[in-house]
N, C-alpha and C positions, 0 to 999 in steps of 0.2 A: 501558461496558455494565454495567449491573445484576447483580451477583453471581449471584441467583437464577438471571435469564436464563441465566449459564453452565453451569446444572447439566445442561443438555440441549442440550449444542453438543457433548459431548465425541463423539459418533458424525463431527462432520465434521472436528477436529480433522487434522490432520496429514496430510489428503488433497491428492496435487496430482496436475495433468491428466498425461496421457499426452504427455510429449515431444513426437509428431509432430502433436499438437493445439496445439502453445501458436502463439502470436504474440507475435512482441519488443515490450513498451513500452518499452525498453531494451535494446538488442543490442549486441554485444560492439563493432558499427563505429557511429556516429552514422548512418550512410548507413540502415541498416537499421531505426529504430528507427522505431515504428510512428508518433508524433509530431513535429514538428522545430521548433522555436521561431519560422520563416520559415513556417510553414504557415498558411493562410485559412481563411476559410468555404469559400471556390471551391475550393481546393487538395486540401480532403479531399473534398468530392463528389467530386470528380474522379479522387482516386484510390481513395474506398472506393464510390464510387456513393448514388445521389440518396438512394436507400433507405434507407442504411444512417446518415444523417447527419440529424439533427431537433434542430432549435434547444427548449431547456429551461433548466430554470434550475437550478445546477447547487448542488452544499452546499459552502459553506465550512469550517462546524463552529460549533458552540451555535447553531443553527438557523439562521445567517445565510446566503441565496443570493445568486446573479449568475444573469445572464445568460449562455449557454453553449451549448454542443455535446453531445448525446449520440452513441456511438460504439453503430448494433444497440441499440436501445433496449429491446425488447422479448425480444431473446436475453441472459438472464443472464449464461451461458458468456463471451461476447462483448462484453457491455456496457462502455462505457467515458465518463467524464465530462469535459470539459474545460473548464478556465477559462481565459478571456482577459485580456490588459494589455486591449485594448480592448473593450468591451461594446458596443460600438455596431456597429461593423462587422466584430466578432470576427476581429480578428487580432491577431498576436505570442501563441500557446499559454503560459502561464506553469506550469498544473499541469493533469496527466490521473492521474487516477483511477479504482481498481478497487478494489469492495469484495466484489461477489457470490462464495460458496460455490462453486467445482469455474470460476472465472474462466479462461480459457486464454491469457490474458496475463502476461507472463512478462517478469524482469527479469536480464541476465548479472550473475551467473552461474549463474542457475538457481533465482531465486527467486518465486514467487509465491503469492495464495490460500493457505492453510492449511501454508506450509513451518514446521517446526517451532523452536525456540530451541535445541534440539540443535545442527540444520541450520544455523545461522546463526552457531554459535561457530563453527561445525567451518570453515563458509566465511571467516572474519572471523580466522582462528588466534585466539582466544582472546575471554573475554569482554566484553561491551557494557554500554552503562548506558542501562537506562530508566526511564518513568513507569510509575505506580503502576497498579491499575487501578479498576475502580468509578468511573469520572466521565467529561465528554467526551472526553479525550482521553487515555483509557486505555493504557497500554503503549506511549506514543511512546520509539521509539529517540530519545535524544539524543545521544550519544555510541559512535561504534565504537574508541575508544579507545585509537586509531592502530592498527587493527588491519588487514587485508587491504579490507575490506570501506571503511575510510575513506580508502584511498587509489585504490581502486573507481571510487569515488561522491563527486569531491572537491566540497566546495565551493564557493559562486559570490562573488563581490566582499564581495557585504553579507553572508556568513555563512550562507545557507542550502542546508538539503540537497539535493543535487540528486537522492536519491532518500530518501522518508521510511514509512516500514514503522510500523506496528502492531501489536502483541500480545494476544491474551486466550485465559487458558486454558479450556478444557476438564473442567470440575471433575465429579468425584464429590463426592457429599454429606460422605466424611471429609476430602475437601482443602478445606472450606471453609474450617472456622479459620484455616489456613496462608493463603485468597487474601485474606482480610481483613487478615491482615499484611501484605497487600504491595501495599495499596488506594490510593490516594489523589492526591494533586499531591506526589508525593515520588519521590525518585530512589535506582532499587536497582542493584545491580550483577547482572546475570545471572544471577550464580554463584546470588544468591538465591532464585531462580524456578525453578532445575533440574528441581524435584522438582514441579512442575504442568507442566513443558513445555509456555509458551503456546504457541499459531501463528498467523500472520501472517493479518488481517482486513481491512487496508487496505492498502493500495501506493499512494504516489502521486509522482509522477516530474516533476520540470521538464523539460522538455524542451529537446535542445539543437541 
């Protein structure tokens, strides 16, 4: 996201729902978990209703779509995206995705929408290593650098995350200089970013 753009995000920064609103896209049991990599097209009418499930085409990233599942398409709060191994008869769930503002989707141990980089050492005992920001894919965690959170969230055969978070801060006009040092396809250590406290913009989950 465009520097500018974050000069007027810091009011939603660090906001997350009310506990007894969220819904698990990640729950502490696989059993509970709002997605499951065994789930259909049929499987989720069935259990979120006709309504609430509308075929779309869903983002990848750098503008690239698929074919896909919206979860409440029309409810922010609630919305959710998902990609399939298959596009044709949309099954086997590969990745679900949330990116809206005050989302009530929720990942154990408690992270969702707008949790801050504070929040995320303090869950992870100690700090992570991300991308830069200023371009598509700004503030990707790459590395929780064997910390609580990496052994969470392990990885799957081929090396990917099974859950993968995003960050951008929240800037006042004197912290720009500082988000421009910390812009770009480069990799920083947490520690570096303290003092903007991103928070999390994307969540998106493999499901298992």
């Amino acid at each position: 996201m465009n520097i500018a753009l974050l000069l007027v995000a810091g009011s939603l920064a660090c906001k997350a729902p009310a506990p007894q609103d969220t819904a698990w896209l990640r729950a502490p049991s696989p059993v509970r978990d709002g997605i499951h990599a065994s789930d259909t097209e049929q499987s989720l009418r069935a259990r979120y209703g006709e309504s609430a499930v509308t075929r779309d085409r869903v983002q990848l990233g750098e503008g690239q779509t698929a074919p896909g599942l919206v979860l409440y398409a029309t409810d922010p709060r609630r919305r959710l995206e998902i990609q399939f191994i298959d596009t044709v008869r949309l099954t086997t769930p590969i990745r679900a995705t949330v990116t809206e503002p005050g989302s009530l989707w929720i990942v154990y141990p408690g992270i969702t929408i707008g949790t801050c980089l504070d929040s995320l050492e303090r869950l992870n005992a100690g700090p992570f290593v991300l991308l830069g920001f200023d371009w598509d894919y700004a503030g990707t965690v790459m590395s929780w650098s064997d910390g609580r959170l990496a052994a969470q969230w392990p990885r799957d055969r081929e090396g990917a995350q099974s859950v993968l978070l995003r960050l951008e801060p929240g800037i006042t006009p004197a912290e720009v200089a500082l988000a421009r040092g910390l812009a770009g396809d480069r990799e920083f250590r947490s520690t570096a970013m303290r003092k903007l406290n991103p928070h999390v913009y994307e969540i998106s989950v493999r499901p298992r």
